[in-house]
MARVEX-261974 format. One record per residue: residue in one letter; x, z, y of N, C-alpha, C, CB in turn. Coordinates in steps of 0.2 Angstrom, whole numbers, plus 5000, padded with zeros to 4 digits. Atoms other than C-alpha are relative to their C-alpha. Glycine has a CB too. Layout:
# MARVEX-261974
AXZYXZYXZYXZY/...
***
This chain:
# MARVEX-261974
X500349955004522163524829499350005003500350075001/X500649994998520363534831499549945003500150055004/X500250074996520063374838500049995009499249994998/X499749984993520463434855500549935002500450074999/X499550064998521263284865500650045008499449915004/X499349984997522963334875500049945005500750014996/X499850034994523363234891499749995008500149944998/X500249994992522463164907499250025000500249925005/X500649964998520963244912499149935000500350045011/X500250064998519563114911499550045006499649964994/X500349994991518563094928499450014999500049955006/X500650014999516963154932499449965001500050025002/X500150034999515563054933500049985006499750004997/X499750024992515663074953500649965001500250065003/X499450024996517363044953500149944997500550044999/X499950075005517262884940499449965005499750014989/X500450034993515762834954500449985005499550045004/X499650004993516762854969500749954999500350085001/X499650075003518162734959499949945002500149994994/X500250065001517162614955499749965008499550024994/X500350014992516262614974500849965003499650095005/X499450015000518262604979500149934999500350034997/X499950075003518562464970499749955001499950004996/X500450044995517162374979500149985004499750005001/X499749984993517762404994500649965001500150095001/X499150035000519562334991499949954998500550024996/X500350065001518762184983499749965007499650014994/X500250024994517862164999500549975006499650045002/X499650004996519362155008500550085005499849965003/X499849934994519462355015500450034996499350065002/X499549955001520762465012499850075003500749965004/X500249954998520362635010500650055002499650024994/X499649944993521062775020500150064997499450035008/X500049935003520462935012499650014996499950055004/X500649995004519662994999499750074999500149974994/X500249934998518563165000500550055004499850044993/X499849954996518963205015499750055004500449985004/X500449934998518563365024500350045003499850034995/X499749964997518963495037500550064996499450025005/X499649965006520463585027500250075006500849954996/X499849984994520763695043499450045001500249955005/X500449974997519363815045499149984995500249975008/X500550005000517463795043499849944996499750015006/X500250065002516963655031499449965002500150014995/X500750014996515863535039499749954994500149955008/X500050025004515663435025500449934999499449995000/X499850065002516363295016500149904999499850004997/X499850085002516863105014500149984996500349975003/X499850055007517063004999500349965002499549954995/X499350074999517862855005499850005009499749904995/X500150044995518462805021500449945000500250035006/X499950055002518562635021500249965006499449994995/X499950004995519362515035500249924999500450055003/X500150075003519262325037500149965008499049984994/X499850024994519962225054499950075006499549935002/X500049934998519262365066499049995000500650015009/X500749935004517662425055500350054999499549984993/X499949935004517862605049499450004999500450085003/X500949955005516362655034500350024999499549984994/X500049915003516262825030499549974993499450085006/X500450005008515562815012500050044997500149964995/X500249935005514362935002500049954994499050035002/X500350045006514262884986499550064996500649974995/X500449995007512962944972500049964997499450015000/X500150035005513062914956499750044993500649985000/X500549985003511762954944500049964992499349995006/X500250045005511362904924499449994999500250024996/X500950024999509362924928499750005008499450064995/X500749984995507962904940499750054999499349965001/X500549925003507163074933500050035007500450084992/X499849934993507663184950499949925007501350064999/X499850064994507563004960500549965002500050025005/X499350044999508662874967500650045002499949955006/X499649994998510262914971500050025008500449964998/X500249984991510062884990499650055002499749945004/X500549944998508763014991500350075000499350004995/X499949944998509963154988500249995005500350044996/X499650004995510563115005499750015005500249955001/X500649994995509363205014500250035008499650064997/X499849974994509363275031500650045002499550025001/X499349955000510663425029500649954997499850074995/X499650055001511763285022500149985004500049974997/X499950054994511663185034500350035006499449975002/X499849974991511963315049501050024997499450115004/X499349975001513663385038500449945000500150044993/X499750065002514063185035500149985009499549934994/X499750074995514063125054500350095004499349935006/X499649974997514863305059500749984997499950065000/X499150025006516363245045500449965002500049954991/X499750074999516363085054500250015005499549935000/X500049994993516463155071500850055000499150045003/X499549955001517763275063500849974997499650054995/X499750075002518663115055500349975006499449964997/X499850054991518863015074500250045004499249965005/X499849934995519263185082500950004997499450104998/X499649985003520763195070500649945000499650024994/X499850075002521163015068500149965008499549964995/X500250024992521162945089500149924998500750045007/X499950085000521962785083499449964995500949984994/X500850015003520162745076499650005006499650054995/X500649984994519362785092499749925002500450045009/X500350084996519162575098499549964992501149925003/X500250015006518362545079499350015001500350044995/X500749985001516662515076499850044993499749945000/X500249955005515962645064499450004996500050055004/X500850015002514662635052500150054994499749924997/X500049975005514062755037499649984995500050065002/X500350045006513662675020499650074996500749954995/X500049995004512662745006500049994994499950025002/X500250055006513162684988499650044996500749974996/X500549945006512062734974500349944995498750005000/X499750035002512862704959499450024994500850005001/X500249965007511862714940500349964995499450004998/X499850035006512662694925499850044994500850005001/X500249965006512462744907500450074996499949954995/X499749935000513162924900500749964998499650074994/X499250015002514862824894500350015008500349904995/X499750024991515162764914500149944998500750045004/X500050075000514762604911499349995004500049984992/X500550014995513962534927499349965000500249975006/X500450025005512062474924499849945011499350104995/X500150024996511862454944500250025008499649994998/X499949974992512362474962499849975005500750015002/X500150014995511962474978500250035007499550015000/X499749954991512662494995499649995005500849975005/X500350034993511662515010500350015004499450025003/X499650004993512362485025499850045005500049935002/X500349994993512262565040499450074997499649915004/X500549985003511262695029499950065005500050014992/X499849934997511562865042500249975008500850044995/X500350024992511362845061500150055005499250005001/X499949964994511862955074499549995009500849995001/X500550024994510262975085500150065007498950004996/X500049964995510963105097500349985004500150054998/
***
């Protein structure tokens, strides 16, 4: 009735990003861990998209995924205050997790763009994009 479609929910373009980043990731050989995780216990520090884990690497992965440049690259929403809520996540992540403590640790950022169906136009992961200079 009405044209109204009944069943599964389609995904956000975030969350059809964050798939598709996934999916890269597993192609690469990593086997993801978690996905948007986050302090569920109290004070949210901020978020993780993927944690991603490969011999003994652990990536934390932001993704953005964007259908323009109008507002900027993807990576650029990843400013400063991101960054402090991303390596408290990560710090909040390894606190949680101990059997990770001997792991090297790195935080990616992917920038994903695709066009308004979610059909991918281009991506990029930087590596190592997020640093813990303290």
């Amino acid at each position: 009735m009405f044209g109204l479609k009944v069943g599964k929910k389609q995904p956000s373009l975030g969350e059809w990003g964050e798939e598709h980043i996934a999916g890269l990731y597993r192609s690469r050989g990593f086997k993801i861990l978690d996905k948007n995780f986050y302090n569920r216990k109290g004070k949210r520090l901020g978020e993780i998209d993927l944690v991603a884990a490969k011999d003994k690497l652990l990536v934390f992965v932001e993704v953005k995924t964007r259908v323009s440049l109008r507002f900027g690259t993807p990576a650029e929403a990843v400013d400063v205050f991101k960054q402090r809520r991303l390596l408290a996540a990560c710090k909040y992540f390894l606190a949680q997790n101990p059997e990770f403590s001997e792991h090297v640790c790195r935080i990616d950022v992917a920038e994903v763009l695709a066009d308004v169906d979610k059909n991918p136009k281009s991506v990029n992961i930087i590596e190592n994009a997020i640093e813990d200079n303290r």
